[in-house]
C-alpha positions, 0 to 999 in steps of 0.5 A: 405758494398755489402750486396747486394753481397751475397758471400761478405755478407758471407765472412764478417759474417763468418769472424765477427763470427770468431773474436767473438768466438776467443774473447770468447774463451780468455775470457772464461779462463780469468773469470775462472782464476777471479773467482777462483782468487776470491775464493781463500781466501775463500778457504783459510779461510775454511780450516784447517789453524789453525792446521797449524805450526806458519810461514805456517800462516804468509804465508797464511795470505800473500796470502790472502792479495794478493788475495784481488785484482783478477788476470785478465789476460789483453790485453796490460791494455787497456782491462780486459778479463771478462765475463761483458766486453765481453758483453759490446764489443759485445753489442757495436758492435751490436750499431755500426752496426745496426748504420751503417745499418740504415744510408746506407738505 
């Protein structure tokens, strides 16, 4: 790393920043989607469901047994896009760097 360079410095900044803000910008509809994921048998459970004819029952019974485990949206299963594992990648990278800058002084 040139940090003594000042235009480098700038590049790798601005390039850094942008590679977080684009994982953001995954992540944010990612937790939507978990969270909403999560509500949906509450929803369910809420609502008018026993007024509903007998085979409309079976099938919400169906969905709220397929929504006892979220829907995530992953990036090939090696990583969850959430709200905790964005945290966790960007507090990690903070370690990394401040690693690396302590060992080059």
């Amino acid at each position: 790393m040139k940090l003594d360079n000042l235009g480098e410095t700038f590049a790798i900044l601005s390039f850094n920043i942008g590679q977080i803000f684009r994982l953001f910008c995954l992540t944010l509809p990612s937790q939507r989607l978990i969270d909403q994921s999560n509500q949906l048998t509450q929803n369910i459970y809420d609502s008018y469901w026993y007024t509903l004819p007998s085979d409309s029952r079976n099938l919400l019974k169906t969905v709220m047994l397929k929504c006892i485990k979220p829907n995530t949206f992953t990036a090939g299963k090696l990583y969850c896009f959430s709200m905790s594992n964005f945290g966790s990648v960007i507090k990690t990278s903070l370690s990394y760097f401040t690693v690396l800058v302590s060992i080059r002084e």
